[in-house]
KOLLO-13149 format. One record per atom (N, C-alpha, C, O): residue in three letters; x, y, z. Coordinates in steps of 0.05 Angstrom, whole numbers, plus 5000, padded with zeros to 4 digits. Layout:
AlaXYZ ...
//
This chain:
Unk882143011723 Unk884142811715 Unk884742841686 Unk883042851668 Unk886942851682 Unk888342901648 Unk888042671629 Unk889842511633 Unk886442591610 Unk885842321603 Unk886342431580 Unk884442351567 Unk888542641558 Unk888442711535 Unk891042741533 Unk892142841552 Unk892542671508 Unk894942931513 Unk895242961477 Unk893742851460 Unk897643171472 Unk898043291445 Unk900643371449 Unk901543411472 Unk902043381425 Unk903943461418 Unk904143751396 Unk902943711375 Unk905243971398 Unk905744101371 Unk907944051366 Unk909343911380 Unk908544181341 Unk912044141328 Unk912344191304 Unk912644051284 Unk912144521307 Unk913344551268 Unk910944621259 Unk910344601235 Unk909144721278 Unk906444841262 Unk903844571257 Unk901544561248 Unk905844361271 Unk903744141275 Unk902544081306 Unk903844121326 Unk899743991305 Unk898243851316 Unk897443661326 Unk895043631321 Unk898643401347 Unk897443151350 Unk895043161373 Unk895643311392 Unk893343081375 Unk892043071398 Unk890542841392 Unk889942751370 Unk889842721420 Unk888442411424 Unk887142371446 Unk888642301464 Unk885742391449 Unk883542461470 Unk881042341473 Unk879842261454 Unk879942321501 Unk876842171506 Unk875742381513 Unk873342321512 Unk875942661522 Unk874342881528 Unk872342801503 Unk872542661483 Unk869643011521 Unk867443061494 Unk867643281479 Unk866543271456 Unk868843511486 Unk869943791472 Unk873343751479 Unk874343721501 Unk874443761455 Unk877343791445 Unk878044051454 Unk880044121465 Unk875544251446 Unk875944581444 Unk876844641461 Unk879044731457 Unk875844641491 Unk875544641514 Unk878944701518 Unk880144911518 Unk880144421521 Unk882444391528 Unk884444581509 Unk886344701518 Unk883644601481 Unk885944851468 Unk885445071480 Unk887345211485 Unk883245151486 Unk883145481499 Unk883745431521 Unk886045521524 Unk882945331540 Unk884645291579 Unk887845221576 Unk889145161596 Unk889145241549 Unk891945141562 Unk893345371533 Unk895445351521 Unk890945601529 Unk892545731510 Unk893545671493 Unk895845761491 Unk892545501469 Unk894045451445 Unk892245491431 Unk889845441436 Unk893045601410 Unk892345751383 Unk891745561357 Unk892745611335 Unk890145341362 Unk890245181332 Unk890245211308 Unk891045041292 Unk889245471304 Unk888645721279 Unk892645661260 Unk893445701238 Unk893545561279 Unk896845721267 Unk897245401261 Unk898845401242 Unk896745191266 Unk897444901255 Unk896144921235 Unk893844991231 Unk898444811217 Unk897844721188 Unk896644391189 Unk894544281180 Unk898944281207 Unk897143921204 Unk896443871230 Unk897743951249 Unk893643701233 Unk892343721253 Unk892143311248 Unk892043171227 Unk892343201285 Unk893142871276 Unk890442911293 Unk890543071312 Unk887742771289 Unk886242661310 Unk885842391308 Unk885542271287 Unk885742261340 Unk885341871344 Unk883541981362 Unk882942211369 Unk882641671369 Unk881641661384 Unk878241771396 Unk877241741418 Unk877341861377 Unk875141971385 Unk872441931396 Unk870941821380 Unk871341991419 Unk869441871424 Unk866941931407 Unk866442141395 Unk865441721409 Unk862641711394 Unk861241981400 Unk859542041383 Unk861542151420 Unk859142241443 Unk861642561431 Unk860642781431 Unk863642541425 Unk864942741414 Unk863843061410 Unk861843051397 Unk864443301417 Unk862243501402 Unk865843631387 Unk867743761396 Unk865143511363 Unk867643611333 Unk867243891332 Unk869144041329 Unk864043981337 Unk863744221315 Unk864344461321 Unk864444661306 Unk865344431364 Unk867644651370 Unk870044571371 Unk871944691380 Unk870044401362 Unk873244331359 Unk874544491329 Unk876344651324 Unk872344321311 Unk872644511288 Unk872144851286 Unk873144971267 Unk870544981305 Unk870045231302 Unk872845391317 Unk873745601309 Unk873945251337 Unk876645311339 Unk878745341326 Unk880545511329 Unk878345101307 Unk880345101289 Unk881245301262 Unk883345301249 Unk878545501259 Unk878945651240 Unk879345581211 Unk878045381205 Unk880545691192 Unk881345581168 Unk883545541168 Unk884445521145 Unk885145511185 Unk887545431183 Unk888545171175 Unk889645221153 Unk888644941180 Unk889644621180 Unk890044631149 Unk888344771139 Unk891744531129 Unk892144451108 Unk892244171108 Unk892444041088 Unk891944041135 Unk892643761124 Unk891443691152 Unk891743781174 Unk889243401137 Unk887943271165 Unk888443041161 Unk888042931139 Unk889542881189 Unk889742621187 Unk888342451206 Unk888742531229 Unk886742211205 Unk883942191225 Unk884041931231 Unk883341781213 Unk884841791258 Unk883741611259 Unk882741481271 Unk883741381291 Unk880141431262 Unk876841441284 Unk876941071288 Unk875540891280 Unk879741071306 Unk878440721317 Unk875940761329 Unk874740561324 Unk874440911344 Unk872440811364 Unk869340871355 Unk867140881366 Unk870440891328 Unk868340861303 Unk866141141304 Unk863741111297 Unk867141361312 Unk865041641312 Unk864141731285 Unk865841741268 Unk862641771282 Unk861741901254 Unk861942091242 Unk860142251241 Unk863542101232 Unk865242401222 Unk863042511201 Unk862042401181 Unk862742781212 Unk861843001192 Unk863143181174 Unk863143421179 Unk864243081154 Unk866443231138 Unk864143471128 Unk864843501105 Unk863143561130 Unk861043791120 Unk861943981141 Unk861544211131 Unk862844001163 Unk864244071183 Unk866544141175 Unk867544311189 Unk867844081157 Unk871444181151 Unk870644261128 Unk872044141111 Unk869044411117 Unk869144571093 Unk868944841110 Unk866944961101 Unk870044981127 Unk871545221128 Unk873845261131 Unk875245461136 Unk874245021125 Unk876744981124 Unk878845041103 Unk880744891100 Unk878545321084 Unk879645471064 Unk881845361049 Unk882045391025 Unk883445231061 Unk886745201059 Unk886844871057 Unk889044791050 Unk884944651062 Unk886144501063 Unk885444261038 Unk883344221026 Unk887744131036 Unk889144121013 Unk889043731011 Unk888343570994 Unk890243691039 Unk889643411039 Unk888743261073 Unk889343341096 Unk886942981063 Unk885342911084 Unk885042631086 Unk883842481070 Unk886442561110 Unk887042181110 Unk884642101130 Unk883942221151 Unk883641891122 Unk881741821149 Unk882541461132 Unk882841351110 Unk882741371167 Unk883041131176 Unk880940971195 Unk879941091215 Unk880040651187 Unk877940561206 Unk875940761202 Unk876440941219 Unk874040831188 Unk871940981178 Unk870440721173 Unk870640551155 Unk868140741202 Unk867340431200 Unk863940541194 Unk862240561211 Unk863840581168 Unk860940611155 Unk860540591122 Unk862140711109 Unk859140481113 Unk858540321089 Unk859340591065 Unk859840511042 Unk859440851069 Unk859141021044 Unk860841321061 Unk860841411084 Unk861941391039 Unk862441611046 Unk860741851043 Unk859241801023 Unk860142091052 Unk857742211060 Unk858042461027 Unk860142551016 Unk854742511019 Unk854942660997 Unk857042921002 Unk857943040982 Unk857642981024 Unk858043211021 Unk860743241023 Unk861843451031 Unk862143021017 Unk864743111014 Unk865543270979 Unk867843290971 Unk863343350964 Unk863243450949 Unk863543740958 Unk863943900940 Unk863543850984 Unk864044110994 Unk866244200997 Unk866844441001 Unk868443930995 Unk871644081008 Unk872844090980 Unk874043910969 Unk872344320969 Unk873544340932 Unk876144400933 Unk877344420912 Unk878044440965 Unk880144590959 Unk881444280965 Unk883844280973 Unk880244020961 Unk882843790966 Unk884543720939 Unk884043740915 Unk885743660946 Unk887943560921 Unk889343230932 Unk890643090917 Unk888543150964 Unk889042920964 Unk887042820982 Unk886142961000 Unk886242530977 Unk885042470988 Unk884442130994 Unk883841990974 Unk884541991022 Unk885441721024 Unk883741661044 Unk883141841061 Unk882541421046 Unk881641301057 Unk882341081068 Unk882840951048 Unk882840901091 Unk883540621084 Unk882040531110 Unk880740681125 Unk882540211114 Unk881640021130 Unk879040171134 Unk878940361149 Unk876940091122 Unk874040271123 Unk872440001120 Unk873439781118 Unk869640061121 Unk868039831118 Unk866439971090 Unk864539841081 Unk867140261074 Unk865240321056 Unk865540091031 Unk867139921025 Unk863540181023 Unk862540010999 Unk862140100974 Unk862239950954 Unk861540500974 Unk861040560944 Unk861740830959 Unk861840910982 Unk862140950928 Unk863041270931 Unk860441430921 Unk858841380902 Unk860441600934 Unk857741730926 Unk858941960894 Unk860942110892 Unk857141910879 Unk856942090850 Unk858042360862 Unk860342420853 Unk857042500879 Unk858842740888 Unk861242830888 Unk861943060888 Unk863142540887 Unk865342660883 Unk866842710859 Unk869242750860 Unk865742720843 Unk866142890810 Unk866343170822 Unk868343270812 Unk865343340840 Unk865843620842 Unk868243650854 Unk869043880856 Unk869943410865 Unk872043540875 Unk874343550851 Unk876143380849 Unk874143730836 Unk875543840810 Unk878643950815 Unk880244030798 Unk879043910847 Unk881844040846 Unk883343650858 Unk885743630864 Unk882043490858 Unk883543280859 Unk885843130853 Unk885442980834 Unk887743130861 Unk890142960849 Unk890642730857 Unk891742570842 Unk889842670882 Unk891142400893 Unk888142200907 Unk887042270928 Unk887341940891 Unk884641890914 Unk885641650911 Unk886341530891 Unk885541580936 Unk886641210956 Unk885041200968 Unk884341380984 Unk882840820959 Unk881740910972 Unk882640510978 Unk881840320964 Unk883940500996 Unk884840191001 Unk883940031029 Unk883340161049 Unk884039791030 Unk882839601044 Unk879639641054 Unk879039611078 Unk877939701033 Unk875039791045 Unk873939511031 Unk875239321022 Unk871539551033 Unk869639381021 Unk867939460996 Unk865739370988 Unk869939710982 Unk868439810958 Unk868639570928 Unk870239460913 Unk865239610934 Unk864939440902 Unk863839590879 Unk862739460861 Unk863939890878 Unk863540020864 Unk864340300854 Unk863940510864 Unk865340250835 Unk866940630830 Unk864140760815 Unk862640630801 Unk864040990821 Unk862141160806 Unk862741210775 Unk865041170767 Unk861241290761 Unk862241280729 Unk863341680723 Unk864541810706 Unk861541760755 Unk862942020755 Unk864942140756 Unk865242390752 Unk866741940762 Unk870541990773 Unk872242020744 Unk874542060739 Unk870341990730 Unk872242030703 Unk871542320699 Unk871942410676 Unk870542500718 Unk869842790716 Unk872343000732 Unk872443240731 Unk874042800747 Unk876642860762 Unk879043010741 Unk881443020747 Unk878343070728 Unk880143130711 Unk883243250721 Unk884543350703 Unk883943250739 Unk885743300749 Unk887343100758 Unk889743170762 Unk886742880761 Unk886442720784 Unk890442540769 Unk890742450746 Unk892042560787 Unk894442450769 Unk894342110779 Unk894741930764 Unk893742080810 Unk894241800816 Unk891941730829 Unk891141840850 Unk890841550818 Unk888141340832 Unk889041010849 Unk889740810836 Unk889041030870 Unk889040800880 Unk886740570895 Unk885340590915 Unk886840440883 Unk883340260898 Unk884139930903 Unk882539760893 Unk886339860916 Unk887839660919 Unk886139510939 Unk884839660954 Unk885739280943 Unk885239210970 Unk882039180977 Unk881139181000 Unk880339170953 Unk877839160958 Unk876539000950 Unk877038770956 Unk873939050929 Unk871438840925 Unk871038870897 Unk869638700885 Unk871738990888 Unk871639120864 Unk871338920841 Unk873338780837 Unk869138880825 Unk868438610800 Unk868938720777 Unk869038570757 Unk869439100773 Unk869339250750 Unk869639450757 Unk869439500781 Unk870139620742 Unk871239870736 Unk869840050714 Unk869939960691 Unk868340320717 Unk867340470694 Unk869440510672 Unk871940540672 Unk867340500649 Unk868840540623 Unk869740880627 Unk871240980610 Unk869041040646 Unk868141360643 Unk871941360654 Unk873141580656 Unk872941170658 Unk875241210674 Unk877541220655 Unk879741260667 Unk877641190631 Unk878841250607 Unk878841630604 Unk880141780589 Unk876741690626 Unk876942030615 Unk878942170634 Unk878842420634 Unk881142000652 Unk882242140666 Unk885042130659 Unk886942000670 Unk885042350629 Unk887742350620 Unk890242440633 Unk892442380624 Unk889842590656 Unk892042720666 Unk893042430686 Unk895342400695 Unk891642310688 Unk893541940708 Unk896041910703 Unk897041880681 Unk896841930720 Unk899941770715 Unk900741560722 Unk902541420711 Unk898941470751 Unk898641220761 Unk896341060770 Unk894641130787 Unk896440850759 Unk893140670771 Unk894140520779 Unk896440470771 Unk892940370800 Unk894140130822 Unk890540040822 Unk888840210829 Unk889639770814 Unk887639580814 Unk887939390832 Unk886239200832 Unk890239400851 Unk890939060856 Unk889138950877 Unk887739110889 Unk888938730882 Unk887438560901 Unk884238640897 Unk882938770914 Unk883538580878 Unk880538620873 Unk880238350867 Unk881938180871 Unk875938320850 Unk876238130846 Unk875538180808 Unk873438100798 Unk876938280798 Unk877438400771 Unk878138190747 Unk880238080744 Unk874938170726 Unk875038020710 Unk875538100688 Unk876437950671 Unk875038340684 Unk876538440659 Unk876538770658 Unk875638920676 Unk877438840637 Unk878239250644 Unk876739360616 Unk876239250595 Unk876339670626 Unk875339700600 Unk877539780576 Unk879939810579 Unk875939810551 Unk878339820535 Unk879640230531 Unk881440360519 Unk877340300550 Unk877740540556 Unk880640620566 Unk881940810559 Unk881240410587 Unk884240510599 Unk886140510580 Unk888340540589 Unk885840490552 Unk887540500542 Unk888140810521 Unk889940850505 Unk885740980530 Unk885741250524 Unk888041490552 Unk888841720551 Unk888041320567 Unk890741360591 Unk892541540580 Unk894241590597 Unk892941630563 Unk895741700545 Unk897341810562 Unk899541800550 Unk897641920580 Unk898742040607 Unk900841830629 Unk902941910641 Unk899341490631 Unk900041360650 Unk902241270647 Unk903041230624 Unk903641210666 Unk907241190667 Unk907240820683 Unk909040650679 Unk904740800700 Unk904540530718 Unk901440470721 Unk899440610723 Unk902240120722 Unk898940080721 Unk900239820730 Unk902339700725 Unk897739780749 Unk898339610776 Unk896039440776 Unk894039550786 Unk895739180768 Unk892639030766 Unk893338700786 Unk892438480780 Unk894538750804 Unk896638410812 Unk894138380832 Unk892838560843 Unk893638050834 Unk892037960854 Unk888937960836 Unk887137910852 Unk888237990817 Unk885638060804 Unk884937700794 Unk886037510804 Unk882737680771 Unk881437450763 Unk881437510731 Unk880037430714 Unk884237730731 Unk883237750701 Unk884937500674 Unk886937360676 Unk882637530650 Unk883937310633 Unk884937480607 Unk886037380588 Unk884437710609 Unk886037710577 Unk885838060591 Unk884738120611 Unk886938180578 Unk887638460577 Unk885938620547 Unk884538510531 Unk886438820548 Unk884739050532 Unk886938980511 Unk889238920516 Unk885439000480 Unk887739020457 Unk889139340454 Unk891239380442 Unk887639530466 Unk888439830461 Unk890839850485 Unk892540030485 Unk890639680501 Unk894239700519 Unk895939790495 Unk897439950507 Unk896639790478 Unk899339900465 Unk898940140460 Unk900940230450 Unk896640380463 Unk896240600461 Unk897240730481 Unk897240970477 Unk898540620512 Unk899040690533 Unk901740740528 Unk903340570536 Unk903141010512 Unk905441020497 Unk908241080525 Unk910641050527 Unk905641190542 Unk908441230562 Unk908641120585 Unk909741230605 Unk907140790582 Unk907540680609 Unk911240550605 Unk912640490586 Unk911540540632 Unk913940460641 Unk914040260662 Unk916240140662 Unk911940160684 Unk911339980697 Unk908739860688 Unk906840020690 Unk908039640681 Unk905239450682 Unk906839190695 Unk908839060689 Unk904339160719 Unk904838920737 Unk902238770739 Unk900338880750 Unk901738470726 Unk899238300722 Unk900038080742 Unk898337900742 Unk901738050757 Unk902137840766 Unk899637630781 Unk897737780780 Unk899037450790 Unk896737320801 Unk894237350786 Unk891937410794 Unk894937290768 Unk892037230746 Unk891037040735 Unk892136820740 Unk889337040720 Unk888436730695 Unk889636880675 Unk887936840657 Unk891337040665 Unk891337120632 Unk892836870620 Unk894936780629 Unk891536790599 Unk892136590575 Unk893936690558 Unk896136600552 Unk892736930549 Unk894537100519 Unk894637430530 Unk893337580545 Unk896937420513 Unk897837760520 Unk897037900494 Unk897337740476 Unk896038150483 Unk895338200458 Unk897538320449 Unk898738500461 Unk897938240430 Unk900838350399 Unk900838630418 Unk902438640438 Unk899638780415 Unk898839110410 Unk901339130429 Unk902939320424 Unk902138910459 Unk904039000488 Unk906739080466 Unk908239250475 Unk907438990443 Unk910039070434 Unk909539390426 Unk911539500418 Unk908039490427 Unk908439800421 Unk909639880442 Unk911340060439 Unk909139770468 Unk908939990494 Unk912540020496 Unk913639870512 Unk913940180483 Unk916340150480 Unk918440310502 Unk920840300507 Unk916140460513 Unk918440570540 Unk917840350563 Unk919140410583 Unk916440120566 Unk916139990590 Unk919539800595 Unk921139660583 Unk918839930623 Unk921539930636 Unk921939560657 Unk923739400660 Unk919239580667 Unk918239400678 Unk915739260681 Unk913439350680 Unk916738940685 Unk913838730666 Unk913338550684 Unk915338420691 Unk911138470697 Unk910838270715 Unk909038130701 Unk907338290693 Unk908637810693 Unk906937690687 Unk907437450700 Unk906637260687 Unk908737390725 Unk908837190737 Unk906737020748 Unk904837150737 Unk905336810762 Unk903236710768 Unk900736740748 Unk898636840757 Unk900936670727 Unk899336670708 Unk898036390690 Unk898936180699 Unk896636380672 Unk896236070658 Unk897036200636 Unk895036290625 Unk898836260624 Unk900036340587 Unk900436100574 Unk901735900581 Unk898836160553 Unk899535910532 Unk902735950508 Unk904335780503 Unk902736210499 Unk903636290489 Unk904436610489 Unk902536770491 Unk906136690488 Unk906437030479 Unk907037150445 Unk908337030428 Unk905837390440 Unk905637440413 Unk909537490411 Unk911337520428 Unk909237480375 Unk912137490361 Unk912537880374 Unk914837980374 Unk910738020380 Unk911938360384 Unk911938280416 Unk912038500426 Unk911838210423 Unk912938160451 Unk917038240451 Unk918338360468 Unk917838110429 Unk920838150427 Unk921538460421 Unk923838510417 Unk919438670420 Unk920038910414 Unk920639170440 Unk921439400440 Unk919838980460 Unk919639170495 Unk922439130495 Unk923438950508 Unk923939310478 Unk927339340477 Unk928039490504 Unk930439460510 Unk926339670523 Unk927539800538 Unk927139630566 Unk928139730586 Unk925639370569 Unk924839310592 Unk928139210615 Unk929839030613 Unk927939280623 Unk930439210641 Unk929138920682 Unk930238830702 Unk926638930672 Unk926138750692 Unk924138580675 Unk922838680657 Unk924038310682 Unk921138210671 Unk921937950688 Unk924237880691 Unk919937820698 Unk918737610712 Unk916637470708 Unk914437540717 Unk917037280697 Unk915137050690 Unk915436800705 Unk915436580693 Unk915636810723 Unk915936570752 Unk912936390753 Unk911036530758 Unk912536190749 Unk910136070747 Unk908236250725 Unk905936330731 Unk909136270708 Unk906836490689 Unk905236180664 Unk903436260648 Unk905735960664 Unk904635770650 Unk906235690625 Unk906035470615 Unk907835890614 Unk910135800602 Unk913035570602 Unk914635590621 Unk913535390585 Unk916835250595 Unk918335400595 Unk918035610583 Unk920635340610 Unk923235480622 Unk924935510580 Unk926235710572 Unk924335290566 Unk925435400548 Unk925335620526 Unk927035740513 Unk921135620530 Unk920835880521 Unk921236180527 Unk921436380513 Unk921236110557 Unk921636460572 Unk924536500567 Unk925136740562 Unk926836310568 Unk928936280569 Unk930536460532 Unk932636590527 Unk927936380515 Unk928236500483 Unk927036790496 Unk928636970497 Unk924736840503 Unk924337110505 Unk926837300519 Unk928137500514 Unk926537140537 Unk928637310557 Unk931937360541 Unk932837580543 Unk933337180527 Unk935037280512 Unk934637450496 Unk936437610489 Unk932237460487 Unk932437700466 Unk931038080477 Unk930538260461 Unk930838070499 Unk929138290512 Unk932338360532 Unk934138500522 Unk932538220564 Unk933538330582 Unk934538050602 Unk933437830607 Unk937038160609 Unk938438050631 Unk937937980655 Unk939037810669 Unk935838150661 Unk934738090694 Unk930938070686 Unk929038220685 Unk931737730680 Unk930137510672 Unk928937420693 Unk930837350707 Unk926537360707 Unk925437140726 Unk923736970719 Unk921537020708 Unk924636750726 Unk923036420721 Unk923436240742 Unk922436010740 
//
């Protein structure tokens, strides 16, 4: 009885299946997985045997995308012959940590996680040195390693959607960033490290518990998006009038008592929103004439 099916198309791969060997079925119907670049697996049973599925697969796949609703326990130590591949999504990864040895796949450059139950990243992943992209959203992580500032490659970090009370100072060492996204944590304050960023273009902190921001934010010479919206911040520090290419400003849902006199210097901002930010309509009303036209209050 056929209880599996797959699709190719374009050198791609879907397959979804309750068999216990995947392999099985690519060799009885003649298909060559060696020649797919992206490989989709769901569905997997617990009782699964991956490791001919993977020995089928060769080094071929550049791109894996995984998602283990039926909660199997993926052996990523298993896809390190995997020569070529480059990026690796896993979804519903329902176990507290991700495993040391994803320090073995050196050839990723992206890498995402989401709807997971993990909790902490293991120190290991400092060796993945060819990193550019790590998402790791809606988990239950309450802890970043202080080793990720060893990513030196790394352009966009995402950790939206979690548990998160803090952030390593070591995360100031990932000059090549262009984008950080913090949002929906429970984030009381940042280090003043992020403001060694000199690289970052967007910085994304909305949904957090924070009350005041880092004074070295104006060293972030080439952000163009910062979004604080849903916070306690009281005061903004002078230093935000340096950040002179920011394009766009969210400080809406906030308690502000006041904003500094270099606040009037973000000459290029073309959006800003202060909608419930704790301010009167007459003061945002003075900022906003003197900054930008597409004002929110």
């Amino acid at each position: 009885m056929f209880l599996g099916w797959y699709i190719i198309i374009l050198n791609s791969l879907f397959f979804c299946s309750n068999y216990k060997d995947p392999s099985e079925y690519f060799e009885s119907l003649f298909l060559q997985p060696t020649v797919c670049e992206d490989i989709y697996l769901k569905y997997i049973k617990s009782n699964s045997n991956t490791s001919n599925f993977v020995q089928v697969l060769g080094n071929g796949p550049k791109r894996i995308y995984i998602n283990n609703k039926n909660g199997y326990k993926i052996n990523l130590k298993q896809f390190t012959q995997f020569t070529n591949l480059n990026q690796l999504e896993i979804t519903n990864y329902n176990f507290t940590t991700l495993p040391n040895e994803i320090n073995a796949l050196t050839t990723l450059q992206r890498l995402k996680v989401s709807n997971s139950d993990i909790t902490q990243i293991p120190e290991s992943i400092s060796e993945l040195t060819n990193l550019q992209r790590l998402r790791l959203i809606n988990t239950k992580l309450k802890k970043v390693p202080k080793s990720i500032g060893e990513l030196i490659n790394l352009q966009g970090l995402t950790l939206g959607n979690n548990e998160l009370k803090e952030v390593p100072g070591s995360i100031g060492d990932l000059t090549n960033l262009k984008g950080l996204s913090l949002d929906n944590n429970e984030l009381k304050e940042l280090p003043k490290s992020i403001g060694e960023l000199i690289n970052l273009q967007s910085l994304r902190l909305v949904n957090n518990e924070l009350k005041k921001l880092f004074e070295s934010i104006g060293e972030l010479s080439n952000l163009q998006v910062l979004e604080i919206e849903n916070n306690k911040l009281k005061k903004v520090p002078a230093s935000i009038g340096e950040l002179i290419h920011l394009k766009v400003l969210r400080l809406d849902r906030n308690e502000l008592e006041d904003l500094p006199e270099s606040f009037h210097q973000l000459s290029n901002l073309n959006f800003l929103d202060m909608t419930s930010c704790g301010l009167s309509n007459d003061q945002i009303q003075q900022v906003c004439s003197l900054i930008t036209d597409n004002c929110y209050y």
